[in-house]
MARKEGU-650558 format. One line per field, with one value per residue: residue in three letters; x, y, z of N, C-alpha, C in turn; residue number from 1. Coordinates in nm, 3 decimals, decimal comma. Layout:
residues N
residu: [ALA  ...] .
n.px: [X  ...] .
n.py: [Y  ...] .
n.pz: [Z  ...] .
ca.px: [X  ...] .
ca.py: [Y  ...] .
ca.pz: [Z  ...] .
c.px: [X  ...] .
c.py: [Y  ...] .
c.pz: [Z  ...] .
num: [NUM  ...] .
This chain:
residues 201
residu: [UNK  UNK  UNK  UNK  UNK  UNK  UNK  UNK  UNK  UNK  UNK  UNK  UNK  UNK  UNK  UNK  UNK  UNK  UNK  UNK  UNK  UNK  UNK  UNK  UNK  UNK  UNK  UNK  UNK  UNK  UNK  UNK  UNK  UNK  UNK  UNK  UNK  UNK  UNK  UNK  UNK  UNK  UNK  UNK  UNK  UNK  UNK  UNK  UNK  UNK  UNK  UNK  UNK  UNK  UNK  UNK  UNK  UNK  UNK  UNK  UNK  UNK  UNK  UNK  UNK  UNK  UNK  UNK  UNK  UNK  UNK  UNK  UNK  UNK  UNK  UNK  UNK  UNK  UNK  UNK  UNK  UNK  UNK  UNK  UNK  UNK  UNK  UNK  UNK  UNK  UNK  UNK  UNK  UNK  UNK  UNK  UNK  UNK  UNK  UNK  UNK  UNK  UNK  UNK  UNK  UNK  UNK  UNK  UNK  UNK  UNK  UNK  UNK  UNK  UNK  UNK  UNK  UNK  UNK  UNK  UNK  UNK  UNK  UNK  UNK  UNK  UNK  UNK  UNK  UNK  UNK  UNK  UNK  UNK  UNK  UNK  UNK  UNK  UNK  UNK  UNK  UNK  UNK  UNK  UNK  UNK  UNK  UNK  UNK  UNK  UNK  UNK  UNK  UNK  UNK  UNK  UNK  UNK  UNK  UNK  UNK  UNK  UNK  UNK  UNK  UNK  UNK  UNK  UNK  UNK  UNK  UNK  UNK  UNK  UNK  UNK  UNK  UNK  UNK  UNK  UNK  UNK  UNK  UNK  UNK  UNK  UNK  UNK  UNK  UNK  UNK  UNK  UNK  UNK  UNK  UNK  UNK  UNK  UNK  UNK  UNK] .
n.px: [0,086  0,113  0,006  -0,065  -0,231  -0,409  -0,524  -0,643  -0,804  -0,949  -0,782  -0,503  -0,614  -0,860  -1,175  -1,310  -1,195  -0,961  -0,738  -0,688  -0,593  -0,502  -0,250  -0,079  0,144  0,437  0,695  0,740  0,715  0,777  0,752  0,511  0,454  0,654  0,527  0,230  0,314  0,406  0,302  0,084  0,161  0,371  0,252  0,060  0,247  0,377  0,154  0,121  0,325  0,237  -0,008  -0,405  -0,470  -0,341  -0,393  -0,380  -0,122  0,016  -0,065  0,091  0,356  0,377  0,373  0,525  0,812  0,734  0,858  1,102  1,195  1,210  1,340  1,569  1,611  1,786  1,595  1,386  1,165  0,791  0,535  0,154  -0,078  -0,387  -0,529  -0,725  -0,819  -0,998  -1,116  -1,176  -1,464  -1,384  -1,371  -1,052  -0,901  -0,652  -0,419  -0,186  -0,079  -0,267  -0,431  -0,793  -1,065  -1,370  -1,694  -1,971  -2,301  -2,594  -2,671  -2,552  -2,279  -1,946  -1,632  -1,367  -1,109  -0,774  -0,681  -0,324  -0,166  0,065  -0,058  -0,246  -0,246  -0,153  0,046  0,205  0,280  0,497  0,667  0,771  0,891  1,093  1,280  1,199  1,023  0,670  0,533  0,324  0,264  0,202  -0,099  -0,025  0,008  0,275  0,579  0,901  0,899  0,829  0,708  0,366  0,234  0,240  0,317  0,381  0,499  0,860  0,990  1,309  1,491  1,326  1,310  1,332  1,112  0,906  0,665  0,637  0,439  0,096  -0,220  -0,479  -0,854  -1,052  -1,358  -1,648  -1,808  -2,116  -2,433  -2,543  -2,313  -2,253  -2,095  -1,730  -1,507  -1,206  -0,931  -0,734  -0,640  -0,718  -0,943  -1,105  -1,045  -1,024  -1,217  -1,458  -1,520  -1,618  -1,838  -2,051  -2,040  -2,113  -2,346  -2,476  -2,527] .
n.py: [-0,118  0,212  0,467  0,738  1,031  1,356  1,555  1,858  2,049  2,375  2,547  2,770  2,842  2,922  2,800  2,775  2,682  2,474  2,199  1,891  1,607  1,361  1,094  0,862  0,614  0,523  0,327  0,298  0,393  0,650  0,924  0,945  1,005  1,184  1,391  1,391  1,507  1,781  1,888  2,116  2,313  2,463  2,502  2,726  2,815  2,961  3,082  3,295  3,439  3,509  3,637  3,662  3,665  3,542  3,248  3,002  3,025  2,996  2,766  2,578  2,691  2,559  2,274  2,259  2,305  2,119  1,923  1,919  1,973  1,713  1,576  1,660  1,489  1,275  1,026  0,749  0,638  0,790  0,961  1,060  1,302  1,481  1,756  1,948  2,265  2,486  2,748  3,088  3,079  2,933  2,652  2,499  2,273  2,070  1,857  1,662  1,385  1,111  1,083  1,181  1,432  1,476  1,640  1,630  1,788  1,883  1,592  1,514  1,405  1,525  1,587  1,725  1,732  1,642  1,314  1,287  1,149  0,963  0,893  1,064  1,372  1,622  1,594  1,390  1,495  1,722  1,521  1,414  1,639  1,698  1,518  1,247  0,940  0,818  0,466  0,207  -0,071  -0,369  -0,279  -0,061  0,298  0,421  0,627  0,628  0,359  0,286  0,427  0,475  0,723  1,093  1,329  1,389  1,382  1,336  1,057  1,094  0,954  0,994  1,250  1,439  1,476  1,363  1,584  1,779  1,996  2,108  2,112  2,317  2,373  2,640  2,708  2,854  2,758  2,637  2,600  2,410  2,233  1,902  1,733  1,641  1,439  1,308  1,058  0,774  0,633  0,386  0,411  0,485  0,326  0,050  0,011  0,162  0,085  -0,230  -0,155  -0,120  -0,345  -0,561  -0,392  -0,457  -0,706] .
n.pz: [0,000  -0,120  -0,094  0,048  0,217  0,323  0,569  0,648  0,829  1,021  0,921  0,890  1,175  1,102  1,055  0,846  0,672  0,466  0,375  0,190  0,070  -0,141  -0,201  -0,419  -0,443  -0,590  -0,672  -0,433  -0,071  -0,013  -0,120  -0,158  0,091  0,142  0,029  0,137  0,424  0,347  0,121  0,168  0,377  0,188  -0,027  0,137  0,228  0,008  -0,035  0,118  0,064  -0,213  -0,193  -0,197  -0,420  -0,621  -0,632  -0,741  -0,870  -0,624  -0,560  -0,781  -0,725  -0,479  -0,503  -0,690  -0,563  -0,313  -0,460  -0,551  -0,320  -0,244  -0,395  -0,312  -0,119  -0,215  -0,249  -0,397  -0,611  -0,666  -0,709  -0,775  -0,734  -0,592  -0,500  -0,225  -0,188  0,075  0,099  0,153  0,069  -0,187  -0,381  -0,486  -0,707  -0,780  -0,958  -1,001  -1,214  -1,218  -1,021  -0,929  -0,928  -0,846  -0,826  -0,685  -0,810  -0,753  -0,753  -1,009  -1,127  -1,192  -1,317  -1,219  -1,308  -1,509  -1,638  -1,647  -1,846  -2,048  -2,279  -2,358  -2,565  -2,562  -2,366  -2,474  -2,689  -2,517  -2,405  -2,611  -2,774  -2,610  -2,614  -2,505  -2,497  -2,590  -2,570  -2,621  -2,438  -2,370  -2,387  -2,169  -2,225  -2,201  -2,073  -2,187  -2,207  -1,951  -1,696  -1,627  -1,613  -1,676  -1,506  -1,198  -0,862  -0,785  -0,899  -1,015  -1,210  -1,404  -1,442  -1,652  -1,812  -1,643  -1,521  -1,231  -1,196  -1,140  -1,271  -1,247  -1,135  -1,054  -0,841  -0,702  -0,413  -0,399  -0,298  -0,457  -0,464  -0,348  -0,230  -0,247  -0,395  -0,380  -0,568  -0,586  -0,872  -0,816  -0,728  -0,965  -1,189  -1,087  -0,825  -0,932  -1,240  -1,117  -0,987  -1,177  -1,348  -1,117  -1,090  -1,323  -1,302] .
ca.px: [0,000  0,172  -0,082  -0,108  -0,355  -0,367  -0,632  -0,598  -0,926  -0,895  -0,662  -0,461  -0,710  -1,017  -1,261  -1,381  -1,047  -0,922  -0,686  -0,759  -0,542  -0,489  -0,084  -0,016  0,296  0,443  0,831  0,782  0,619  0,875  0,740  0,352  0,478  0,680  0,459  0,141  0,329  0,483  0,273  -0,012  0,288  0,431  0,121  0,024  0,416  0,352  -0,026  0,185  0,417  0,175  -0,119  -0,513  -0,514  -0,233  -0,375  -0,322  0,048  0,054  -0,015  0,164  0,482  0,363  0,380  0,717  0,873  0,770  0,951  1,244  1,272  1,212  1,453  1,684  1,613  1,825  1,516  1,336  0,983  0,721  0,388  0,072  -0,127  -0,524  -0,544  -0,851  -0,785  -1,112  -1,052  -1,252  -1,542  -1,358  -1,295  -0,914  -0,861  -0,545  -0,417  -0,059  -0,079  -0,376  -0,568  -0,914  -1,125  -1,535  -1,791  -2,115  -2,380  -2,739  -2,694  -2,414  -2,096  -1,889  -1,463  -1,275  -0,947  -0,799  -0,528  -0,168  -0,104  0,160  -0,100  -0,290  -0,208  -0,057  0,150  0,301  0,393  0,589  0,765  0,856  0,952  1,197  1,322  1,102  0,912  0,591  0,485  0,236  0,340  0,071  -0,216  -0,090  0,095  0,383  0,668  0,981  0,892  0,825  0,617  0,226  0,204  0,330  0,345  0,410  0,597  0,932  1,046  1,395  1,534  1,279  1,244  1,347  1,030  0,770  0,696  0,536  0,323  -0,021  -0,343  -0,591  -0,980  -1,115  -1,467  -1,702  -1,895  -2,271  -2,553  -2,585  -2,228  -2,298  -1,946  -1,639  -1,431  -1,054  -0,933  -0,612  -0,647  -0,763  -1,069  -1,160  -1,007  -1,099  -1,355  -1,590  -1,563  -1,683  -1,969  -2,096  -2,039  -2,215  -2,478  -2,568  -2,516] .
ca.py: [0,000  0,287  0,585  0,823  1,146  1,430  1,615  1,969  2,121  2,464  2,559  2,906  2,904  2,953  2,686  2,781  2,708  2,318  2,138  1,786  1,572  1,192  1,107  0,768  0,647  0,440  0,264  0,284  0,491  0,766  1,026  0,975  0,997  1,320  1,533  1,389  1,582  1,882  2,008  2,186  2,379  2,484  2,600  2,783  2,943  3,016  3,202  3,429  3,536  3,567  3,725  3,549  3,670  3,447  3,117  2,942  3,050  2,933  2,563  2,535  2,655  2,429  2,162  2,236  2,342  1,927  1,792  2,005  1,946  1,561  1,495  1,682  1,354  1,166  0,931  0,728  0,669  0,934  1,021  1,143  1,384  1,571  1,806  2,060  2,355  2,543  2,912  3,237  3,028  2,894  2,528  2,502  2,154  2,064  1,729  1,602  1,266  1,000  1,103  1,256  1,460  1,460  1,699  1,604  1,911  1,820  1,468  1,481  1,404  1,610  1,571  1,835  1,713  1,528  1,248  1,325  0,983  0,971  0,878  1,231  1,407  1,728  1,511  1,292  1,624  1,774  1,426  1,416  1,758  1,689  1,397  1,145  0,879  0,705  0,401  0,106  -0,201  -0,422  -0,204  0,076  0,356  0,449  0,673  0,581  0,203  0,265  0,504  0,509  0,927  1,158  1,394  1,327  1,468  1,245  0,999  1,136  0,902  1,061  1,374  1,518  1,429  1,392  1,713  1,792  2,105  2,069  2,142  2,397  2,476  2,715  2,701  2,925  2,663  2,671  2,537  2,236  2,141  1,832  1,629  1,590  1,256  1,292  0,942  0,767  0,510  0,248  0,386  0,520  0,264  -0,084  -0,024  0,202  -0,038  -0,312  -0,174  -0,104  -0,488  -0,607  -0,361  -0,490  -0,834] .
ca.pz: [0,000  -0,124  -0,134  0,128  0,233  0,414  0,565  0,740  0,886  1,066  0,836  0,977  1,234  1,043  1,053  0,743  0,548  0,490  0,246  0,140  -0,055  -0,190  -0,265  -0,489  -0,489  -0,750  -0,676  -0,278  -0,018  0,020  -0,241  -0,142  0,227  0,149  -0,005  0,197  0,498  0,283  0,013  0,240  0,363  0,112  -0,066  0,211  0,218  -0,119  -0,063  0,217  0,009  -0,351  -0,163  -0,219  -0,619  -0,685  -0,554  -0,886  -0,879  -0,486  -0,571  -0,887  -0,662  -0,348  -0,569  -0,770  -0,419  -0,270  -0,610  -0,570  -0,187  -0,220  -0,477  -0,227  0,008  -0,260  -0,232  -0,527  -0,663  -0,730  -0,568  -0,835  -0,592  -0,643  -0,347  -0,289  -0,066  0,079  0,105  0,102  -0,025  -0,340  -0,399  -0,544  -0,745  -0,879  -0,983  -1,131  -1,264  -1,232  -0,932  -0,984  -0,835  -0,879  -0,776  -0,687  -0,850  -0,750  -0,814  -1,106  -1,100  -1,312  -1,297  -1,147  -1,339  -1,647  -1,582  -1,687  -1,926  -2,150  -2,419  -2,360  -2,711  -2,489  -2,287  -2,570  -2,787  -2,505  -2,418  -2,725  -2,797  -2,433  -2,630  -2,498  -2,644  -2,551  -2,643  -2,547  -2,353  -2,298  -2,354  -2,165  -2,253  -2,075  -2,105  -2,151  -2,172  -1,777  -1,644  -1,713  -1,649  -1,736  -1,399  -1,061  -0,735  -0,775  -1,032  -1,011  -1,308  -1,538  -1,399  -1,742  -1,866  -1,527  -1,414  -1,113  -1,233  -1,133  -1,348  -1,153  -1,108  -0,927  -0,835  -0,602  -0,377  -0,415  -0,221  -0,513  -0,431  -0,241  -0,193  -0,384  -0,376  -0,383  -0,528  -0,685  -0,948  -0,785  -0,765  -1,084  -1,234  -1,099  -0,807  -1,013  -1,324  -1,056  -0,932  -1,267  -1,364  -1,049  -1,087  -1,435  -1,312] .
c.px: [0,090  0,103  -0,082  -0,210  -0,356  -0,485  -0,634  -0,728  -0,858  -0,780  -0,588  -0,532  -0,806  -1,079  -1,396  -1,271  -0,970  -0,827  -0,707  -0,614  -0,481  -0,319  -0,121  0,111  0,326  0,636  0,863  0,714  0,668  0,836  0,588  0,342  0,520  0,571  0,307  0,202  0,410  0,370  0,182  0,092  0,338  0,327  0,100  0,143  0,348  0,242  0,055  0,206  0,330  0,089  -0,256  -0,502  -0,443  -0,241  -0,328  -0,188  0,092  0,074  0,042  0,246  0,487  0,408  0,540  0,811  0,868  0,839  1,069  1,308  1,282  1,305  1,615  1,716  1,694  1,731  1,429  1,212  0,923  0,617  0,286  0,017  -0,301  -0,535  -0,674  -0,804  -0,926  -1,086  -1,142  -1,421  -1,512  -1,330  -1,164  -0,879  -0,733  -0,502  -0,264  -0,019  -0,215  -0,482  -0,655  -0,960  -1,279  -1,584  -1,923  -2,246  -2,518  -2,793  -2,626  -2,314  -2,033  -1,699  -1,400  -1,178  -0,917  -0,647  -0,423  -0,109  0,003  0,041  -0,208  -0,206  -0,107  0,037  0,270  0,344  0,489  0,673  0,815  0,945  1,086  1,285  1,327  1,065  0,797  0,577  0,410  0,316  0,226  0,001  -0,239  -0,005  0,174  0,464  0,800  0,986  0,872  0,706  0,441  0,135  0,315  0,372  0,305  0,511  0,742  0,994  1,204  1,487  1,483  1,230  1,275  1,182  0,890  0,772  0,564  0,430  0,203  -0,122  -0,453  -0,719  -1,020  -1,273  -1,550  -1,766  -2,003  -2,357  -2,590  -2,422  -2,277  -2,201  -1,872  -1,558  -1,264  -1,030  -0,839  -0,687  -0,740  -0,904  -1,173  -1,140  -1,065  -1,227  -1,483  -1,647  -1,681  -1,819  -2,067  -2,130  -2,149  -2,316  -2,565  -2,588  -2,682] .
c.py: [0,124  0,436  0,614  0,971  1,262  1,550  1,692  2,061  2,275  2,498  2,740  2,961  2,934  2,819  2,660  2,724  2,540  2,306  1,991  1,724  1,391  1,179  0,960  0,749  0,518  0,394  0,294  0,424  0,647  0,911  1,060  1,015  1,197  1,436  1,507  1,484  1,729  1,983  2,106  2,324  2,457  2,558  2,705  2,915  3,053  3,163  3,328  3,516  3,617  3,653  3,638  3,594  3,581  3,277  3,056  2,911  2,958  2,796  2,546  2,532  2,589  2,335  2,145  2,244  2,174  1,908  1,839  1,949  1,825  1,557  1,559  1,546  1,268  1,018  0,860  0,699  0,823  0,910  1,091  1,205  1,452  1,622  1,914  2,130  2,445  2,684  3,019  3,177  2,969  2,760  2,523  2,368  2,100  1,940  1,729  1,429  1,239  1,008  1,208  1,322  1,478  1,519  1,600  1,708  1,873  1,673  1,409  1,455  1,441  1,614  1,733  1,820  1,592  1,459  1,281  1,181  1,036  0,962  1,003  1,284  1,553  1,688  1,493  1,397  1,649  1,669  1,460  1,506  1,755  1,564  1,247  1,039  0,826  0,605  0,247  -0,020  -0,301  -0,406  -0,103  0,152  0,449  0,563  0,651  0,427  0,209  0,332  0,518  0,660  1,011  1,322  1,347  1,368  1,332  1,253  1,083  1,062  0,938  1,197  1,506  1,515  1,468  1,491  1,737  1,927  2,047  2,109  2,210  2,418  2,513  2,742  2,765  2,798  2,701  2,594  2,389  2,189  2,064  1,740  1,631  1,503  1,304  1,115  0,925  0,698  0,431  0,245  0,405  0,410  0,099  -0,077  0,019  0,128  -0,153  -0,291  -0,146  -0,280  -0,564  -0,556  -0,393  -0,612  -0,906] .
c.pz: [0,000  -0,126  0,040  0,143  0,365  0,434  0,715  0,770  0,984  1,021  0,878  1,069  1,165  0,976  0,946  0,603  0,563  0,385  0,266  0,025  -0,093  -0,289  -0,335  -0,553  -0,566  -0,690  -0,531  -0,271  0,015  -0,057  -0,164  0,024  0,265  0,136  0,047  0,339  0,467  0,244  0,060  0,258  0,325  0,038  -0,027  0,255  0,108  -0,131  0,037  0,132  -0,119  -0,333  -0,244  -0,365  -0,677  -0,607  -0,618  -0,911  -0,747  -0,511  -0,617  -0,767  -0,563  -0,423  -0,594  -0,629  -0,334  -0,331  -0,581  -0,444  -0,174  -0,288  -0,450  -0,128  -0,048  -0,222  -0,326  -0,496  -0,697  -0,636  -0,714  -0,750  -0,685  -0,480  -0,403  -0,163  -0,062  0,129  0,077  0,007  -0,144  -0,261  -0,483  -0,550  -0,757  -0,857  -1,038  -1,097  -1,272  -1,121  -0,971  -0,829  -0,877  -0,791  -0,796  -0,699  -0,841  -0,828  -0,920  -1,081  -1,203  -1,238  -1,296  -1,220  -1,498  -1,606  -1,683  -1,753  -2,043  -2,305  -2,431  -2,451  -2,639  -2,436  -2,374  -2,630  -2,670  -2,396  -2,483  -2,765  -2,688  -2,518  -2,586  -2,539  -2,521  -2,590  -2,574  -2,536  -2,293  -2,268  -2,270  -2,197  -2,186  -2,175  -2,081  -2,194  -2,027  -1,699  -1,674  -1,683  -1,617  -1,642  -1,228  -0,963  -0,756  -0,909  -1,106  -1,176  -1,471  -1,518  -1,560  -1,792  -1,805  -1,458  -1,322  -1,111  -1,215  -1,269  -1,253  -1,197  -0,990  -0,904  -0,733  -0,544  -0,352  -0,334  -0,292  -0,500  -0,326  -0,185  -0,282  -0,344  -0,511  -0,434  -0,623  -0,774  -0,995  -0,773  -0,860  -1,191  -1,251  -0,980  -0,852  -1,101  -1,257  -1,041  -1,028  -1,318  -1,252  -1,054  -1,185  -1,461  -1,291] .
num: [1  2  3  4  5  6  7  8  9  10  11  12  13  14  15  16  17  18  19  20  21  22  23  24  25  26  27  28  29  30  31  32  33  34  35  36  37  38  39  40  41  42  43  44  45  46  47  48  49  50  51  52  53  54  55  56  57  58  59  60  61  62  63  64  65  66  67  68  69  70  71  72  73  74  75  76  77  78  79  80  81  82  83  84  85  86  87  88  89  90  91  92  93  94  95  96  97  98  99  100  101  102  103  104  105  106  107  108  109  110  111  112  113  114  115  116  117  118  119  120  121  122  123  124  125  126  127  128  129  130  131  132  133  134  135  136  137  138  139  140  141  142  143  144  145  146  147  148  149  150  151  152  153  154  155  156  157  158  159  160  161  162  163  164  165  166  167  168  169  170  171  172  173  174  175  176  177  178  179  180  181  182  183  184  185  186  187  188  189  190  191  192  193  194  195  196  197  198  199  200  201] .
């Protein structure tokens, strides 16, 4: 079990203000470990210094600021991450790699985020363009021959390549927000499939 999470209520003292966030780590727990006790942190450095107009800017550099300081730990693997920070009334998404995030809108579910795959047509150009390649391996498509995305806190061996930049939305929260579900993989992946299968069983 390599995935870790991190969940900060009363956030600078105000009990209106949280962060939220789901790590997956990928070649050991050291990456999903780091930046499950970092990136809040660091964010939150970040919002000091940028001021609230520059939240956008804050995560990105929370983010790049974990990758930078982990791969000071001389330590291997990676970590994908989807954190939500609650602030001033805004919801603040952001995702790098394969974890999702899903609103629930009066009964919809609508995706907060788009996964970071090597076989994503944005991705694979600026592999490539980095001198890269992708290419499929048994139905999935990796980078490198190794990796199956294409950002992630870590991955020091391909860090030319995996970058830890997030992807941001920002969203006011409304009265039909009704939950949103932080989740790696595992659950978009194989237990959602499942319960679709059993439910049409």
């Amino acid at each position: 079990m390599e995935d870790r999470y991190s969940a900060v209520v009363n956030l600078q003292g105000d009990s209106k203000q949280a962060f939220f966030g789901v790590f997956d780590g990928h070649g050991g727990t050291k990456a999903a470990a780091y930046a499950s006790e970092n990136i809040d942190k660091n964010i939150m450095d970040e919002l000091m210094r940028r001021g609230e107009d520059e939240i956008e800017d804050a995560v990105k550099y929370g983010y790049l600021t974990t990758d930078s300081d982990f791969l000071k730990e001389d330590a291997y693997g990676g970590a994908c991450c989807v954190t939500a920070v609650i602030r001033k009334g805004d919801l603040v998404v952001s995702n790098a790699g394969d974890c999702r995030a899903v609103i629930s809108r009066e009964g919809i579910a609508e995706a907060l985020t788009s996964d970071h795959r090597p076989s994503r047509e944005d991705e694979k150009d600026r592999i490539e363009t980095l001198g890269g390649y992708v290419d499929c391996c048994h139905g999935v498509w990796r980078l490198q021959g190794s990796l199956a995305v294409s950002r992630a806190i870590g991955d020091r061996h391909l860090k030319k390549w995996v970058i830890a930049e997030p992807e941001t939305k920002i969203l006011k929260i409304r009265p039909e927000c009704e939950f949103l579900i932080l989740a790696s993989d595992g659950l978009w992946d194989k237990v959602i499939p499942l319960c679709f299968i059993i439910s049409e069983a």
